[in-house]
N, C-alpha and C positions, 0 to 999 in steps of 0.2 A: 867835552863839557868842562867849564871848570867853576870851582866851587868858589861863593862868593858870600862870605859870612855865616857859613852852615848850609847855605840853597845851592842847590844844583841850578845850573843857570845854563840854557842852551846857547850855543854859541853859532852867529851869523855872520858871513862876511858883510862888509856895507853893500857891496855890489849884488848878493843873495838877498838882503834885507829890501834893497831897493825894487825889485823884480817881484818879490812878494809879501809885502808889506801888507797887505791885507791877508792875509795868511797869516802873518805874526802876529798882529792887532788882535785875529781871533783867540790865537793860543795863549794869548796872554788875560784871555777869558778863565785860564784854569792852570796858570802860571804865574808866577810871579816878576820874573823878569827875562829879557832876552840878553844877553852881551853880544854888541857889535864888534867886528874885528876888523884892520886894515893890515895886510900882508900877515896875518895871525897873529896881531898883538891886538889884545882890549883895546878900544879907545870910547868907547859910548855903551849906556845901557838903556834898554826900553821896560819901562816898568808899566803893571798893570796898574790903573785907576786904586784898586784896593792897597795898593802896597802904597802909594805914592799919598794916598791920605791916610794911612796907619802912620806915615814917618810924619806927616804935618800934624796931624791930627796933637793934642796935647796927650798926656801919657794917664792910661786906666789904668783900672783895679784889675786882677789879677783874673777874678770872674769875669768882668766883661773884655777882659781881650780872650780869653778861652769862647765867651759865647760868640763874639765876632770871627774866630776863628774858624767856630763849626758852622757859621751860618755862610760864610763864600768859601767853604772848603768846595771846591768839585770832587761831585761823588767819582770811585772809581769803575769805569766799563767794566 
């Protein structure tokens, strides 16, 4: 795994990513991002919808990113 500005980020080959890409699409239900890799080196990231409009999104107040945080938190199994 390697860590990409404080997140754990799982790491997929392109050729893994590509086979089960619907698989990753889901985990990225309760994920925040996947990193692609090509011969083991990063070269792409797949981001979930929530993270990908948190970074577009314009910048909140300190309460409503905490609430948005607990509301697409997935709970733990």
């Amino acid at each position: 795994m390697a860590i990409w500005e404080g997140v754990m980020a799982k790491r997929y080959s392109i050729a893994e990513a590509r086979h089960n890409l619907a698989a990753l699409v889901h985990k990225l239900e309760c994920t925040t991002l996947i990193e692609l890799t090509r011969r083991g080196e990063p070269v792409a990231v797949l981001l979930s919808i929530r993270e990908y409009q948190r970074l577009v999104i314009e910048k909140r107040g300190f309460w409503q990113a905490y609430e948005s945080f607990r509301s697409t938190s997935c709970p733990i199994p």
